[in-house]
Structures are given as C-alpha cells and as structure tokens.
N, C-alpha and C positions, 0 to 999 in steps of 0.2 A: 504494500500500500504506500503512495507517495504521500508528500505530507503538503500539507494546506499554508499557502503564501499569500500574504495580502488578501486572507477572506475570503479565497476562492478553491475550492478543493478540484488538484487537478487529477485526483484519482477515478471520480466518476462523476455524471451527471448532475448537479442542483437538484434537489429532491423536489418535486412538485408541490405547492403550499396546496394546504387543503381550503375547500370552498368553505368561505366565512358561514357558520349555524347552517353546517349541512345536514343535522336533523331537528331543525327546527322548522317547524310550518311558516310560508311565507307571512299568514294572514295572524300570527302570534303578535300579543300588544308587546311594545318595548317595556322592563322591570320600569316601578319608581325610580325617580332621581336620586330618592334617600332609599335605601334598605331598610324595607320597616318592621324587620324581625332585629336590628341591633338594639343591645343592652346596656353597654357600655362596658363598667369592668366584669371580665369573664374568669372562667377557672381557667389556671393553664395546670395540665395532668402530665405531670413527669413520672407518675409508673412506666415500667417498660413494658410493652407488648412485641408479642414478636410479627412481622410484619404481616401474615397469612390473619393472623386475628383484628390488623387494622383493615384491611383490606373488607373486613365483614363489617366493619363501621360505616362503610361505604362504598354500600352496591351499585348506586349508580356511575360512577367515576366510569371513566374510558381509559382506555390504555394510555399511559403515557402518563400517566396523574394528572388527567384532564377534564376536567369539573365544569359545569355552564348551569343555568335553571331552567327546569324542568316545565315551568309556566308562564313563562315572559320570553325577550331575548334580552339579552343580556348591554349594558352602555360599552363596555368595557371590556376589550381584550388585554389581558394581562400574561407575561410571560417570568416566572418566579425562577430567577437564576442562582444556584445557591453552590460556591466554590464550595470543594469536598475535597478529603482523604482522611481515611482509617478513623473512622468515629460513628460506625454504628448504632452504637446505643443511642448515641445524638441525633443521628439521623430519622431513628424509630421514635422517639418523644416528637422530631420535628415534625413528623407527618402525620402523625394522630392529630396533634393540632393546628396546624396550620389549616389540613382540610376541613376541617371543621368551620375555621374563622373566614378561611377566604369564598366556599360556601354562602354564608349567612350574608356576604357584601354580595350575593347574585352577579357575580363575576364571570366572567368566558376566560378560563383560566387552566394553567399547567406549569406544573414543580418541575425543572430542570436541574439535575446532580451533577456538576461537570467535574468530573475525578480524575486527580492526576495520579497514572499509574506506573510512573518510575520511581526509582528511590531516588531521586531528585530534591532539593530543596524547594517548599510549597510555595508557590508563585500566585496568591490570590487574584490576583486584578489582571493577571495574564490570562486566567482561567475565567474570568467573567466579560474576558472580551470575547475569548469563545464560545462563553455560553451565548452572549448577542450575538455572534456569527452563525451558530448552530440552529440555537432555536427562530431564526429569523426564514431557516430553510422550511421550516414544519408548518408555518401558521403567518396570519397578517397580523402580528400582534401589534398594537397600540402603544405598551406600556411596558417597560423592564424593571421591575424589583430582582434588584439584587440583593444578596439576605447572606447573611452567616448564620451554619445551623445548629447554634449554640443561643440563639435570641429568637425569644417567642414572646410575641404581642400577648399585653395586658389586657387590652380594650378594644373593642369592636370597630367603636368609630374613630380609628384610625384608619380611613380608606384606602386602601390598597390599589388604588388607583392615579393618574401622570395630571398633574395642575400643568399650567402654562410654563413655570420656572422648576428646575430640577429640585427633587422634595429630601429631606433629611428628615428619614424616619424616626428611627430611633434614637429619638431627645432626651428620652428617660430612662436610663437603666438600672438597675437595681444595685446592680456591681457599684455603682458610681453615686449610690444615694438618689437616684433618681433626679438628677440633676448634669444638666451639659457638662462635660468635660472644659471645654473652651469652643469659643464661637465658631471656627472656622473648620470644626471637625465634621468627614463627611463619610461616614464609612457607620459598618454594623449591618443597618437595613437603608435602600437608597432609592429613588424611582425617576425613571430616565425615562424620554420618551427614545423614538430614533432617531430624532428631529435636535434633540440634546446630543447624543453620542456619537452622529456625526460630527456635529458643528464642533464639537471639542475632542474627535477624533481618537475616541473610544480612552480607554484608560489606559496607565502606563506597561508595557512588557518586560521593566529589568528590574525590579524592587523581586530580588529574592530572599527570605526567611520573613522575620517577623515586622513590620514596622515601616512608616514611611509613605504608602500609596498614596493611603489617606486623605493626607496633607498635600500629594502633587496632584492628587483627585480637583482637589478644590480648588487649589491655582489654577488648572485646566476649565474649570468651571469661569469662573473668573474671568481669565484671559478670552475665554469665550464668548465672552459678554454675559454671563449668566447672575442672576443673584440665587441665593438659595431659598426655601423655603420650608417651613416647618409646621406642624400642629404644636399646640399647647400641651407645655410639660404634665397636664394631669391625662393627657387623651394618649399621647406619644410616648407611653410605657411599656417597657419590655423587661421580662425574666430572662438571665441568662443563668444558663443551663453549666453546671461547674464541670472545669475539666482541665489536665495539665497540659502542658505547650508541648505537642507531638513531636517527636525525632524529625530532624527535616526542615521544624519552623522553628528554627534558632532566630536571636535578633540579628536583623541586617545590619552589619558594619558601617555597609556603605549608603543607608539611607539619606543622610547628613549631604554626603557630595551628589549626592543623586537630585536632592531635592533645591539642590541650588545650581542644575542645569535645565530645571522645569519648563523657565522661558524659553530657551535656545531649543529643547525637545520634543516640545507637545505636539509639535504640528506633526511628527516625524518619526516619532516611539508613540503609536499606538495599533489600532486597525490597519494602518496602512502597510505597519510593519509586522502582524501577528504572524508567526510562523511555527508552524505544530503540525503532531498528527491525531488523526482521527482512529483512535483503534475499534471503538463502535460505537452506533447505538442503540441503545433495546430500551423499547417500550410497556415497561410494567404496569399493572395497575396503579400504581401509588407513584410514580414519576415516570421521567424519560431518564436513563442514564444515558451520559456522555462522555466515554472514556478516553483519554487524550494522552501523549508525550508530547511534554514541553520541550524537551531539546536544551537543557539547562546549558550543556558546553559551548553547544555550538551559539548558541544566543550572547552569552558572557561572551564568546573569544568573537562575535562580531562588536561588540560593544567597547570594550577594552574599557569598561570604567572600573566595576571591582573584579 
C-alpha cells in the first residue's frame, strides 16, 4: 500500500461520499433548532462495559458509529475525530457516553478513532488532520469535533455542533477546577468547520510527544483571521477520565523552538504537507476505525528541526 501525500491517497480511488439522509424520507420535517429532550447537567458513567454490551445500548446506530434521528432530519452533520493509541478502557467509557449525548442533540453524526499503529512517538494533531482527510472521504460533513478520549461532556447543552468562528469546547474541566487554564488555550475538545481548516491549513504535522500543538493551534487560528469562541464555564464542563502518560507520549523537547517558527510555518506544515499511510478502515458498530503510520523518521529527517 503506498502512502497518502498532500490528502490524496494515491493507493486507490477516493471512496465515494455517501448521499446526505439516504434513509431518511424526503417528505421528513427538519428536528427543532433547540433539542428539546436536553437536561443540562447529565451522568457521565465511567463503569466499564465491554464493547459487545455497549453496542446493545444502541440498536439503532449504523456501522461506523453513525447515529442520525429517527423522526426529523437532522440540522447538523457532525464528524467526531478522536486521536487514539493503546487506551481501551478509555475508549469503552468514551463511547457508552458520548453516544448517548451526541444522540439526544439529534445530530447526523459518526465517532472516528484515528490510531497510530507504530511504536512511534504519538503525534496528536498529525493524527487529527487525518482524521479530517479521512472522514471527509465517507460523508458531506459540516462540522469536525475533535475530542480527546479521556474528556467526557458534563452537560447537554453544550452543542456539538460549528458557530460561524472556531469553538473551544472544553472550558471547564474538572482536572483544572473547572476553570480555563489560560485564555489562549485550544485543545481537549475543538469544533472546526472545513471552511476553518482550510483557511488555517489544517493543524500542525511535527509536534511529536506531549505538549505544544495546542498553542500553535491557536496562532494558526489567529493568523487566520479567526477569533475563538466559547460557551459559559457552567455549560462547557467536562470529566476527564484518569490515566498515566503512555510510552510514546513523553514531553516534547522541542515544542518551545517549534512554536516560535509558527509564523514562518502554518501556511506550509499542515494539510498541504500530511504525509502517512493508511493501513485501514473498518467500520464497526460503535465507530469507524482508522488505522495509520505516521512515518515519525522520515517526517523529522525532512524537517531537520528536532
């Protein structure tokens, strides 16, 4: 299998998008503008289940963990991009709830797991440009949340769906006292339209191990002409889910020199440059997995930064 340059896989053909609510009756009314089964603050259930028992949680789902309602059509295509490696148990609390919450906002929507599967060092933002390259093949999506799957929304009416300026989801987290870090932070949970990640030319590709994207995320925003936007720290709460920093996601040394080449870079380290392979993808009940080599060497020795 060759490997995918510049967002274009030249292994095989562009997979054909499927037809926007292709089992929905045309003569279906559109859902409310507001979801009017939200509660506000909800349970979030960290027992484990093993995934064959979530899967009964939720009969109607389509392969692929792709979810729409049942009696309207839906405002809102939403595409949930969530970087991964080696966190199971994380992954199984994610999706008992997530489908649940994203459900109840009567959403046209699908959980994407994009897993890096070398023993590589984990390359988040490298892996959630793929997931916008990938899941863009499958669906006309509207809307990209990208998500870490260690934070699980508090409250309902946090919608899970693209304003006009790119959103910073999770404002509140538990870790943090439920209170912002600092203003300019832009990571955790995020929502992008395509109309966003183009114009800022997707995220960065060299921030390897822990630390750093973050903050060139939002220069990029920035520089792009963007402002950010948020909900109110009681609505924009999230539990994160505990767990220790995996082999792999050590802290990046080189964040520091990386993020003071941000200007000179953005237009030039992102999409335009993603360079990966695609090992597959299978479409499960409860997600789409997308399993990828990042190419750690070959990336670093084209870069020459760390």
């Amino acid at each position: 299998m060759e490997a995918v340059l510049n967002g274009i896989d030249h292994s095989e053909k562009q997979t054909a998008q499927l037809k926007l609510n292709d089992t929905v009756s045309d003569n279906i009314t559109w859902c409310p503008k507001t979801p009017p089964d939200l509660e506000g603050r909800i349970q979030v259930h960290s027992d484990l289940l093993q995934l064959s028992e979530i899967e009964k949680l939720y009969p109607s789902l389509e392969f692929g963990g792709h979810g729409r309602p049942a009696t309207c059509r839906a405002r809102h295509r939403v595409a949930i991009i969530v970087p991964y490696r080696n966190r199971q148990e994380q992954l199984s609390v994610f999706l008992r709830n997530m489908h649940a919450f994203l459900s109840k906002q009567q959403l046209d929507y699908a959980i994407f797991i994009v897993e890096q599967t070398s023993g590589d060092t984990f390359n988040r933002a490298k892996l959630m440009n793929i997931g916008f390259v990938e899941a863009m093949k499958t669906y006309d999506w509207q809307c990209f949340v990208f998500h870490d799957v260690d934070l699980l929304p508090e409250d309902d009416r946090n919608l899970y769906w693209c304003p006009k300026q790119p959103r910073h989801m999770s404002v509140a987290v538990d870790k943090f006292d439920y209170k912002l870090p600092y203003s300019t932070i832009f990571g955790g949970v995020t929502a992008l339209t395509r109309t966003h990640m183009k114009k800022m030319h997707g995220f960065p590709n060299e921030y390897w191990g822990w630390g750093g994207e973050d903050d060139d995320i939002f220069q990029r925003l920035v520089l792009a002409g963007h402002q950010v936007s948020r909900y109110p720290a009681e609505i924009a709460r999230y539990k994160m889910i505990k767990h220790s920093r995996e082999r792999g996601n050590s802290v990046n040394g080189c964040r520091h020199q990386l993020l003071e080449r941000t200007k000179k870079l953005w237009r030039t380290d992102g999409l335009s440059s993603l360079y990966y392979k695609r090992i597959s993808l299978t479409r499960y009940r409860l997600y789409t997995s997308v399993k990828v080599d990042l190419f750690e060497r070959e990336s670093r020795n084209l870069t020459g930064i760390c």
